[in-house]
VOVEX-234672 format. One record per residue: residue in one letter; x, y, z of N, C-alpha, C, O in turn. Coordinates in steps of 0.02 Angstrom, whole numbers, plus 50000, padded with zeros to 5 digits. Example, Ala and Ser with C-alpha at 12.3 -4.5 7.8 and 13.67 -1.06 7.14 Angstrom:
{aa: A&n_xx: 50660&n_yy: 49716&n_zz: 50390&ca_xx: 50615&ca_yy: 49775&ca_zz: 50390&c_xx: 50660&c_yy: 49835&c_zz: 50390&o_xx: 50712&o_yy: 49834&o_zz: 50423}
{aa: S&n_xx: 50642&n_yy: 49888&n_zz: 50354&ca_xx: 50684&ca_yy: 49947&ca_zz: 50357&c_xx: 50645&c_yy: 50002&c_zz: 50394&o_xx: 50670&o_yy: 50057&o_zz: 50402}
END
This chain:
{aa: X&n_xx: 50042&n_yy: 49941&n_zz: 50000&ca_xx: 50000&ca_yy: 50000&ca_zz: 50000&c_xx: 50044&c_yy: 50062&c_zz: 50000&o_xx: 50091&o_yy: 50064&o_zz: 50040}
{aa: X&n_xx: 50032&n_yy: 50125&n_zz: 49949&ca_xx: 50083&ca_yy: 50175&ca_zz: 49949&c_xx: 50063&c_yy: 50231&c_zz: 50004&o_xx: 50006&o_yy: 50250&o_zz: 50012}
{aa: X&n_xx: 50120&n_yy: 50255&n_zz: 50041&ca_xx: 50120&ca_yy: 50290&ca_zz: 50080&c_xx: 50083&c_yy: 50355&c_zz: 50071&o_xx: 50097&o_yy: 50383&o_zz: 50018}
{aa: X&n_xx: 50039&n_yy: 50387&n_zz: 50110&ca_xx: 50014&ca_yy: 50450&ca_zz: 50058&c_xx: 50028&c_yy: 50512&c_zz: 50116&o_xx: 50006&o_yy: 50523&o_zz: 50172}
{aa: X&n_xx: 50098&n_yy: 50562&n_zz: 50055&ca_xx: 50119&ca_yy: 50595&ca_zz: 50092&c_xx: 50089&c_yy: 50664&c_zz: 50057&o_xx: 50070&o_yy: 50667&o_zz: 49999}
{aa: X&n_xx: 50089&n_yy: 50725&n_zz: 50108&ca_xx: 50073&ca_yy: 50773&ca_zz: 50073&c_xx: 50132&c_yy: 50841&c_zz: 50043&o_xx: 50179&o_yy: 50860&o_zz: 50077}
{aa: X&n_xx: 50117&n_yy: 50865&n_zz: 49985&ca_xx: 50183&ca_yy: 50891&ca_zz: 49939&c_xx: 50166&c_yy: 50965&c_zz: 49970&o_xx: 50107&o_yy: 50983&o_zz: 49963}
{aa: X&n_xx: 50202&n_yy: 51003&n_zz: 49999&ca_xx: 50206&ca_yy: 51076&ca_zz: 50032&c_xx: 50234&c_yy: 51105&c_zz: 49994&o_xx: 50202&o_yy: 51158&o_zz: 49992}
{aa: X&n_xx: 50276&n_yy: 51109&n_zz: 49956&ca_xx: 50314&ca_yy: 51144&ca_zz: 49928&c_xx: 50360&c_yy: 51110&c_zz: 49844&o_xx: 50368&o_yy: 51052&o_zz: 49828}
{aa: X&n_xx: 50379&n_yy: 51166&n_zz: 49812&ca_xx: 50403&ca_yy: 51126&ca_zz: 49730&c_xx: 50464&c_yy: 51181&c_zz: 49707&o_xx: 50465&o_yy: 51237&o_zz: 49732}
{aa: X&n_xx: 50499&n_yy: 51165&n_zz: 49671&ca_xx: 50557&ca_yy: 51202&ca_zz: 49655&c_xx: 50540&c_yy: 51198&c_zz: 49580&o_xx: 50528&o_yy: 51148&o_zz: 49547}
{aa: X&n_xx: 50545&n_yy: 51292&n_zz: 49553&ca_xx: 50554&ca_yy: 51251&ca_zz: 49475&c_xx: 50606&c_yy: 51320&c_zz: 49449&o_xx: 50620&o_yy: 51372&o_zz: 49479}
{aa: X&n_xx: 50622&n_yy: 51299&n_zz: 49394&ca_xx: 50669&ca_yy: 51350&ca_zz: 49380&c_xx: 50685&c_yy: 51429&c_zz: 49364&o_xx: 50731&o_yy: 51467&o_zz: 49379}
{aa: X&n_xx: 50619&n_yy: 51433&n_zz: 49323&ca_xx: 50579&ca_yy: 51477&ca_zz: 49322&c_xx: 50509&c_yy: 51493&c_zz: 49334&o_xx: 50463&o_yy: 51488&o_zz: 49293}
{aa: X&n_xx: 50501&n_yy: 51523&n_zz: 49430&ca_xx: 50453&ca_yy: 51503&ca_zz: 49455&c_xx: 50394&c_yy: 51532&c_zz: 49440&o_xx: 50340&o_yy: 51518&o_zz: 49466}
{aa: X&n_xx: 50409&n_yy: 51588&n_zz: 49384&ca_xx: 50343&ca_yy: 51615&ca_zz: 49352&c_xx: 50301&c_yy: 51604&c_zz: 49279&o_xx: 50259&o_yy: 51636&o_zz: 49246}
{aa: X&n_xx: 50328&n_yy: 51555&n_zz: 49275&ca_xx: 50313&ca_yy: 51541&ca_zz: 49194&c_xx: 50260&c_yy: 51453&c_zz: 49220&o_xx: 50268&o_yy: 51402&o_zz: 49254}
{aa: X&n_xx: 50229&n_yy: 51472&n_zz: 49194&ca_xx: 50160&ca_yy: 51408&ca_zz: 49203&c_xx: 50185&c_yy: 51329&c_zz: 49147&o_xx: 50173&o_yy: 51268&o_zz: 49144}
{aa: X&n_xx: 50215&n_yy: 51370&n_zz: 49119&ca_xx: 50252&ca_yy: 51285&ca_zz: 49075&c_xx: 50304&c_yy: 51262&c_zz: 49109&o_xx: 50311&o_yy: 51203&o_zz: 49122}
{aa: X&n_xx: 50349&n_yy: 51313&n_zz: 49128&ca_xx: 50431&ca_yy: 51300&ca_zz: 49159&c_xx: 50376&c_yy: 51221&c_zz: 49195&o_xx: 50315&o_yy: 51210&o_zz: 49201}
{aa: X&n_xx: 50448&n_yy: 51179&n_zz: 49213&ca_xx: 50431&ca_yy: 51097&ca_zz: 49230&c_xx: 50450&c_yy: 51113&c_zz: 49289&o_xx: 50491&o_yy: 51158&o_zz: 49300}
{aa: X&n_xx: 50417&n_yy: 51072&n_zz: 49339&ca_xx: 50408&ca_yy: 51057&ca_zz: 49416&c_xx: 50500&c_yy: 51028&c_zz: 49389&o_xx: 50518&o_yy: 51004&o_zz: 49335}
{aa: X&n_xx: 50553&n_yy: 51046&n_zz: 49475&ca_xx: 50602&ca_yy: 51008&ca_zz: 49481&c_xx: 50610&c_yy: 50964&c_zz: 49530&o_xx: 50651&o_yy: 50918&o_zz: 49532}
{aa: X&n_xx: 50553&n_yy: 50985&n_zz: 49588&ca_xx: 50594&ca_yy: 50953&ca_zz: 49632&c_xx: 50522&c_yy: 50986&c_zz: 49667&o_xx: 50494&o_yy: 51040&o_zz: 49657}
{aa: X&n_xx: 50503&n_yy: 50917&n_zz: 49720&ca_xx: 50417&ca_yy: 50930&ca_zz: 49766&c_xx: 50459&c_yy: 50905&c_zz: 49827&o_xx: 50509&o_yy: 50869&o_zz: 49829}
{aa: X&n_xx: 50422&n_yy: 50938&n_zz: 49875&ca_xx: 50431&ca_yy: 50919&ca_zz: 49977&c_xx: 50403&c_yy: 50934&c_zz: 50024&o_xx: 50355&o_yy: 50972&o_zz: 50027}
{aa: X&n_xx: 50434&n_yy: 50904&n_zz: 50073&ca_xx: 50362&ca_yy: 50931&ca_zz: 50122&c_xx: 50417&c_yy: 50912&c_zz: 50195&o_xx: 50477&o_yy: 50910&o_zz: 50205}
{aa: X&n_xx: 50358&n_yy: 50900&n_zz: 50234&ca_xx: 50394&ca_yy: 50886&ca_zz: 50300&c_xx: 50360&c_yy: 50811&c_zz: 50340&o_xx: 50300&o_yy: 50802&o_zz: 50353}
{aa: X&n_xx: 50407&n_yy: 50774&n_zz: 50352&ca_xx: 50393&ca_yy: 50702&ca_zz: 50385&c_xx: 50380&c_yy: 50721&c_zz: 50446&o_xx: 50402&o_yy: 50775&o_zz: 50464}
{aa: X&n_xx: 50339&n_yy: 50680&n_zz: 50494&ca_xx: 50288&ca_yy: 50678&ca_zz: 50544&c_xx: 50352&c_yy: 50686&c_zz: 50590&o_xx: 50334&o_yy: 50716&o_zz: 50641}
{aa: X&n_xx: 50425&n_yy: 50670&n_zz: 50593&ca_xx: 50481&ca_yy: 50680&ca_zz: 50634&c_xx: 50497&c_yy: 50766&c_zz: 50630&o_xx: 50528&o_yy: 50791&o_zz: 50677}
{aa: X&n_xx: 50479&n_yy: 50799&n_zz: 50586&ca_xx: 50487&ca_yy: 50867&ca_zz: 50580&c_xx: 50552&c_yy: 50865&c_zz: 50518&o_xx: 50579&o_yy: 50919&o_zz: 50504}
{aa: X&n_xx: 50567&n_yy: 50822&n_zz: 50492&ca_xx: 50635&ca_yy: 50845&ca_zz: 50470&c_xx: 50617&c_yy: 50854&c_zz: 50407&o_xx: 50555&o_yy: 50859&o_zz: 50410}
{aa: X&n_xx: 50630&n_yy: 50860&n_zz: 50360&ca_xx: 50603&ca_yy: 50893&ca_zz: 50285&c_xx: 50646&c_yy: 50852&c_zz: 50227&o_xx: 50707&o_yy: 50849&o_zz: 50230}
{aa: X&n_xx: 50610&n_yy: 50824&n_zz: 50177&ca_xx: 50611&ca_yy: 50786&ca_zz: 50131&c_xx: 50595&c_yy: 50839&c_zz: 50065&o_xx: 50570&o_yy: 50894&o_zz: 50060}
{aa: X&n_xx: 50625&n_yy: 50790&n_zz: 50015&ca_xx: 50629&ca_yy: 50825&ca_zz: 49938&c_xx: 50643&c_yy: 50774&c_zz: 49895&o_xx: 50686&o_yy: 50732&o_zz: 49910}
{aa: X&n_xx: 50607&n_yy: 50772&n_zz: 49834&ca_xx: 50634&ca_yy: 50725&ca_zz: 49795&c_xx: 50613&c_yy: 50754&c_zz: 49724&o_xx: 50565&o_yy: 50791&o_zz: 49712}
{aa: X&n_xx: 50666&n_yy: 50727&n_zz: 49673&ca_xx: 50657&ca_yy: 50755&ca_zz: 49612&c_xx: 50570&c_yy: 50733&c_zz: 49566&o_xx: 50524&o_yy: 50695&o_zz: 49583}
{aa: X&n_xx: 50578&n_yy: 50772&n_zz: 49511&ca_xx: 50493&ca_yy: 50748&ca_zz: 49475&c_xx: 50515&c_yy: 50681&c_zz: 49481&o_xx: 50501&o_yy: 50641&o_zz: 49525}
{aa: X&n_xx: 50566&n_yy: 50672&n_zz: 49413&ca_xx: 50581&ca_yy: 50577&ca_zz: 49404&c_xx: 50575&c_yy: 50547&c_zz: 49461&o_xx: 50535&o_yy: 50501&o_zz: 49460}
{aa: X&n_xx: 50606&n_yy: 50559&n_zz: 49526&ca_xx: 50586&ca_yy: 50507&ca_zz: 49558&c_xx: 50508&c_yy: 50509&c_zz: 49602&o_xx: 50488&o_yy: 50458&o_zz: 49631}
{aa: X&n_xx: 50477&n_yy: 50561&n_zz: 49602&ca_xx: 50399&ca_yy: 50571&ca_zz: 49639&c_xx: 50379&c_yy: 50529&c_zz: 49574&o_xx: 50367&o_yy: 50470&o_zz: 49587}
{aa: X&n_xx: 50374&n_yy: 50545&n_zz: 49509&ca_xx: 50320&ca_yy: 50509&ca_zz: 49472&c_xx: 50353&c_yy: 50416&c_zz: 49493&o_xx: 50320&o_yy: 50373&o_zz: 49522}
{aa: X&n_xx: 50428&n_yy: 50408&n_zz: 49466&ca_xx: 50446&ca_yy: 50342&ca_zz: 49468&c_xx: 50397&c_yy: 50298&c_zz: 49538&o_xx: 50367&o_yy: 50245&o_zz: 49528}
{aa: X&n_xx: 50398&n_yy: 50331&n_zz: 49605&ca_xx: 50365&ca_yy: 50338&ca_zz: 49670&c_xx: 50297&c_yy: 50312&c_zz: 49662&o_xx: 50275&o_yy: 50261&o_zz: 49690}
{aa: X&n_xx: 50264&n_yy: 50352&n_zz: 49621&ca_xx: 50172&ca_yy: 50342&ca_zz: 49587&c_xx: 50172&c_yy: 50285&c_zz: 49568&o_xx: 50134&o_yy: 50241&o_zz: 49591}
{aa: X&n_xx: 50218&n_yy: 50277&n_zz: 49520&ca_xx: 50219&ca_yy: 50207&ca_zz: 49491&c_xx: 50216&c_yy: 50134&c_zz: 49494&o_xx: 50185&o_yy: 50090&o_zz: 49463}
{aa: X&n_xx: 50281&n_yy: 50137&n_zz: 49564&ca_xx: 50290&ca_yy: 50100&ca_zz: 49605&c_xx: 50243&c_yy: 50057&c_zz: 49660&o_xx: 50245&o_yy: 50001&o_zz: 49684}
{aa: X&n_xx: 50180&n_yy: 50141&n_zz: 49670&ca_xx: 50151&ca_yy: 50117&ca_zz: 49709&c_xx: 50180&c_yy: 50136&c_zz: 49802&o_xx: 50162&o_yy: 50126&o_zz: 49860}
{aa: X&n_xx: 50223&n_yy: 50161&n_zz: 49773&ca_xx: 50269&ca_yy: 50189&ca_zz: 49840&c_xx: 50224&c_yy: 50207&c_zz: 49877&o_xx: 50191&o_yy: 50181&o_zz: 49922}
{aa: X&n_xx: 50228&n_yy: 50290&n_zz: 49836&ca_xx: 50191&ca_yy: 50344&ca_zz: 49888&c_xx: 50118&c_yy: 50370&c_zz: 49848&o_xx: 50109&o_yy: 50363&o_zz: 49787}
{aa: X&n_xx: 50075&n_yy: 50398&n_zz: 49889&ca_xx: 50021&ca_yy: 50423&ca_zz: 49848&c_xx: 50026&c_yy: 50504&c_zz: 49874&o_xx: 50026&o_yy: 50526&o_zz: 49932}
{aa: X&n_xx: 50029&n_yy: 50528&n_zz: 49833&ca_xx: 50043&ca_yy: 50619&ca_zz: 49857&c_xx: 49966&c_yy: 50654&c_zz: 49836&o_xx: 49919&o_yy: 50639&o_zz: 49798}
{aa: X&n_xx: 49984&n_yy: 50714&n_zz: 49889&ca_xx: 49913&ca_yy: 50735&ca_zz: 49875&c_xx: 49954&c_yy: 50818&c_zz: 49900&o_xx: 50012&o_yy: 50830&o_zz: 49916}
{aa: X&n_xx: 49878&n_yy: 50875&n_zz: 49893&ca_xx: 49908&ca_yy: 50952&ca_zz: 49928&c_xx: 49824&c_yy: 50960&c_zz: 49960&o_xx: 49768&o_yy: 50939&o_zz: 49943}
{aa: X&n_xx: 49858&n_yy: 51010&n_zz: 50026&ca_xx: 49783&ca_yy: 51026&ca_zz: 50024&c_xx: 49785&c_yy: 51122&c_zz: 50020&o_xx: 49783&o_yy: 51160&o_zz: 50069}
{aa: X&n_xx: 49790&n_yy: 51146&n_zz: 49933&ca_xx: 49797&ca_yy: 51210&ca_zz: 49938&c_xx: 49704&c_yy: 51208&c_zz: 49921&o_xx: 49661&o_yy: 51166&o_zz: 49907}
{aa: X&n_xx: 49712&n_yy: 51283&n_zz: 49934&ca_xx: 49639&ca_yy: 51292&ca_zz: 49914&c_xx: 49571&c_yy: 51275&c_zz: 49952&o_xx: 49514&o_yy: 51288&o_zz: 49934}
{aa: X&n_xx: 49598&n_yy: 51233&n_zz: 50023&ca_xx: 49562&ca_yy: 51230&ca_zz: 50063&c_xx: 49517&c_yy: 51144&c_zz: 50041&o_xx: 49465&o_yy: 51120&o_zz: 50063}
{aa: X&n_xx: 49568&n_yy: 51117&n_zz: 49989&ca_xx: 49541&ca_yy: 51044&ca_zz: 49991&c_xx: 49599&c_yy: 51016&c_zz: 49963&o_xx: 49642&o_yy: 51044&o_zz: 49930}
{aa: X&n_xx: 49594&n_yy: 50940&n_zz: 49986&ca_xx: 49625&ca_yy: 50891&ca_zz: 49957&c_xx: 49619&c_yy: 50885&c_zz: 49873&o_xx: 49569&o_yy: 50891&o_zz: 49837}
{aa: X&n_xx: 49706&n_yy: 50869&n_zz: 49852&ca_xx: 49698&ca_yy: 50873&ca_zz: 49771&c_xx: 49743&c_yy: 50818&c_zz: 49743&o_xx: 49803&o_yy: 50833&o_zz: 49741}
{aa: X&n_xx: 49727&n_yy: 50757&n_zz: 49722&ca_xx: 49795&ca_yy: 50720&ca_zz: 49729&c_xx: 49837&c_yy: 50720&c_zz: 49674&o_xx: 49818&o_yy: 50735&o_zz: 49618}
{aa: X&n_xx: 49895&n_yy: 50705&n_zz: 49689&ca_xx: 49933&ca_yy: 50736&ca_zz: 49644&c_xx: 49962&c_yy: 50649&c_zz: 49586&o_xx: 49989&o_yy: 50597&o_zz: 49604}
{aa: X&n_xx: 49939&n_yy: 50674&n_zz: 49517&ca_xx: 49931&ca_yy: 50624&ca_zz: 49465&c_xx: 49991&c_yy: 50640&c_zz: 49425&o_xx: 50030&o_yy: 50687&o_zz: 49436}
{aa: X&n_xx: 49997&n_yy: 50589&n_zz: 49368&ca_xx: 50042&ca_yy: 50591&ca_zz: 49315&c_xx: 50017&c_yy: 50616&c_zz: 49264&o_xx: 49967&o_yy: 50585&o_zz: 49245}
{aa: X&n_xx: 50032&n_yy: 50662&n_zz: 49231&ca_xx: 50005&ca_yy: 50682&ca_zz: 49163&c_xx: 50063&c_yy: 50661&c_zz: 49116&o_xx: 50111&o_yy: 50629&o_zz: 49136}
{aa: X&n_xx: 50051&n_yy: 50688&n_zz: 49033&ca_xx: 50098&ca_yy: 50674&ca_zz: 48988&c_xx: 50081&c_yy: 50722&c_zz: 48946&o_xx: 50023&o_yy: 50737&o_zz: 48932}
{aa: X&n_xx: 50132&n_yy: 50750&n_zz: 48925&ca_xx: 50130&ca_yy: 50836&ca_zz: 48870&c_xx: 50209&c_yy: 50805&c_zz: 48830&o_xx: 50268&o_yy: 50798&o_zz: 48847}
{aa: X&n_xx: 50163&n_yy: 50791&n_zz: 48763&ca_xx: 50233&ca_yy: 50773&ca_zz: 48701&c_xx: 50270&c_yy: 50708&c_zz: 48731&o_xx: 50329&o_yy: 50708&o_zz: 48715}
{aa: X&n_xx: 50258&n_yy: 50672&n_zz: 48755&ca_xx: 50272&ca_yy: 50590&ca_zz: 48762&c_xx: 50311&c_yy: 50614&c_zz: 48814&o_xx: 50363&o_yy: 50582&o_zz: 48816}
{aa: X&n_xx: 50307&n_yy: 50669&n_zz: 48868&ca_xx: 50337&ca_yy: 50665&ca_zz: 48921&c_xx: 50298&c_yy: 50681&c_zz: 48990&o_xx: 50248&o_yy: 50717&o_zz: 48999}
{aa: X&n_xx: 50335&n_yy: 50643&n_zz: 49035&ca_xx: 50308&ca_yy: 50629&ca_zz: 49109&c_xx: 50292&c_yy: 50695&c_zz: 49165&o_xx: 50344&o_yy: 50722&o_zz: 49184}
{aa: X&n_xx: 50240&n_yy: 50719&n_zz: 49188&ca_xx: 50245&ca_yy: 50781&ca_zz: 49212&c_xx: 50210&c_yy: 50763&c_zz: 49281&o_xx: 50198&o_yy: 50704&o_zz: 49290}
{aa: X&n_xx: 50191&n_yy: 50811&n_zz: 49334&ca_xx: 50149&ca_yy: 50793&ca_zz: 49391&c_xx: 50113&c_yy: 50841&c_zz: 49394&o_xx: 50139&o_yy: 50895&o_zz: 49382}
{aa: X&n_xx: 50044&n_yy: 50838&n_zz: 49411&ca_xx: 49982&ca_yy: 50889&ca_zz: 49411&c_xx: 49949&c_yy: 50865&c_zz: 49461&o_xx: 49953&o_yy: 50804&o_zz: 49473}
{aa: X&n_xx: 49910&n_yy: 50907&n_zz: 49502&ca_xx: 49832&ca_yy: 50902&ca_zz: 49526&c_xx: 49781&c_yy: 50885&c_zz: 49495&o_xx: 49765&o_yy: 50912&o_zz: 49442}
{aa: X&n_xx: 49740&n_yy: 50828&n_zz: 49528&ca_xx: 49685&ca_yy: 50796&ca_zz: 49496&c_xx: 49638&c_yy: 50876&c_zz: 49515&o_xx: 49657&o_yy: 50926&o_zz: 49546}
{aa: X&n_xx: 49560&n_yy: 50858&n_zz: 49478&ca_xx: 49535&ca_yy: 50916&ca_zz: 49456&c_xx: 49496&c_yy: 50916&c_zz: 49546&o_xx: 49478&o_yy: 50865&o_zz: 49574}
{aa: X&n_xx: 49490&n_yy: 50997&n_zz: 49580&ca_xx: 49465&ca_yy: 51001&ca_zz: 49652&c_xx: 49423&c_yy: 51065&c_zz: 49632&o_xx: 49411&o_yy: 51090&o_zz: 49577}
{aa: X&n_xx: 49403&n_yy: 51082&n_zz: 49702&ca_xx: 49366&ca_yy: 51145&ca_zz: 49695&c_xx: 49385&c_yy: 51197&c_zz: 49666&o_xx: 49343&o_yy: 51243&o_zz: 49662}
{aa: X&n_xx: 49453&n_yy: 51208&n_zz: 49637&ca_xx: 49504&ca_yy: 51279&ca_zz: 49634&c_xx: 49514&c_yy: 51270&c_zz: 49575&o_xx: 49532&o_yy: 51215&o_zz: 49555}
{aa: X&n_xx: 49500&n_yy: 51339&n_zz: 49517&ca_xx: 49538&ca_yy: 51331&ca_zz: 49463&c_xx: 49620&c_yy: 51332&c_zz: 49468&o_xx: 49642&o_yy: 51310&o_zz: 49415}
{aa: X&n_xx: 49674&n_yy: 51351&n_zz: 49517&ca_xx: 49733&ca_yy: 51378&ca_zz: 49505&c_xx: 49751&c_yy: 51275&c_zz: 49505&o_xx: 49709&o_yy: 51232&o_zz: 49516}
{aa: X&n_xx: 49808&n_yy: 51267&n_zz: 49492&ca_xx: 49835&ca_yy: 51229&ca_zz: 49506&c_xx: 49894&c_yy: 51222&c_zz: 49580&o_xx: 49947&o_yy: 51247&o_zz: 49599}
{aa: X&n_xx: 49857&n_yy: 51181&n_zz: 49596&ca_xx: 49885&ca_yy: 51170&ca_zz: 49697&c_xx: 49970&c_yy: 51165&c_zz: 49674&o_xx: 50007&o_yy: 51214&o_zz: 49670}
{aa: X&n_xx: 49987&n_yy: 51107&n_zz: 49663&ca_xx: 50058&ca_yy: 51117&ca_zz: 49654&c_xx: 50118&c_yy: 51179&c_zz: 49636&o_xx: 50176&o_yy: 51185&o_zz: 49656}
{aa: X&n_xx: 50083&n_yy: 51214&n_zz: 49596&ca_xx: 50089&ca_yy: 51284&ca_zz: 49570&c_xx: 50094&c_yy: 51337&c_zz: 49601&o_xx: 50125&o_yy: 51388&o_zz: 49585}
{aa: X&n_xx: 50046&n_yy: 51320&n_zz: 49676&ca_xx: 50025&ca_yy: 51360&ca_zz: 49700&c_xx: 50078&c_yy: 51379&c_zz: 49758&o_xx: 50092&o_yy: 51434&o_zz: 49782}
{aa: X&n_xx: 50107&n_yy: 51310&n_zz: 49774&ca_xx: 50143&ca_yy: 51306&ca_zz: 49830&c_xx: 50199&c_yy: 51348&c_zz: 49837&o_xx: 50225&o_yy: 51374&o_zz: 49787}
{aa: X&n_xx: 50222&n_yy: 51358&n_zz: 49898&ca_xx: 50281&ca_yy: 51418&ca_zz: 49916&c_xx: 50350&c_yy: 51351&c_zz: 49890&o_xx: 50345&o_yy: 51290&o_zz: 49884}
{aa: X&n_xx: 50427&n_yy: 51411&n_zz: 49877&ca_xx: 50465&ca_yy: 51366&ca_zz: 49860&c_xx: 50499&c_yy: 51328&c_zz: 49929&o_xx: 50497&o_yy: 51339&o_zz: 49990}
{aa: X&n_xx: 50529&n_yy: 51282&n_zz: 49889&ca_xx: 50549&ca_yy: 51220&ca_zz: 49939&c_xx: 50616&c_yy: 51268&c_zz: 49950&o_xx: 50635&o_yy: 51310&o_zz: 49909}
{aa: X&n_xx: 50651&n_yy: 51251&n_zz: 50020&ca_xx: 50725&ca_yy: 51281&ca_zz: 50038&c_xx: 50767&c_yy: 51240&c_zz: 50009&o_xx: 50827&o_yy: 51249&o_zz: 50013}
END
């Protein structure tokens, strides 16, 4: 059963451009200490069955899926109450 952790925060390169690609999602483990892991390995993670990620921006749960744009692997919010996109939304990771 995959662990279902929640994504606080995302690094991307250029954090104002809505195409620029997610680099890097995290959050903080129930020990307090703070985790990060690249897209490849959060989606590889999905895959696996690892972990199941989710956000709760916007004042609801949104879980966070695999999409594909041009035969490549991306991570999005399934569709919630909020037009913005939750992941998007998030403050950057340190």
């Amino acid at each position: 059963m995959a662990a279902s952790v929640e994504v606080q925060c995302v690094n991307k390169r250029d954090r104002q451009n809505r195409h620029e690609r997610i680099q890097n999602i995290g959050g903080t483990n129930p020990d307090g200490s703070r985790w990060k892991l690249s897209e490849d390995e959060a989606i590889a993670g999905i895959e696996t069955n690892q972990w199941d990620f989710y956000t709760t921006g916007g004042g609801a749960r949104a879980n966070v899926i695999i999409a594909t744009h041009n035969g490549r692997k991306y991570l999005k919010t399934d569709k919630d109450s909020t037009a913005r996109d939750n992941l998007l939304s998030l403050p950057e990771c340190p």
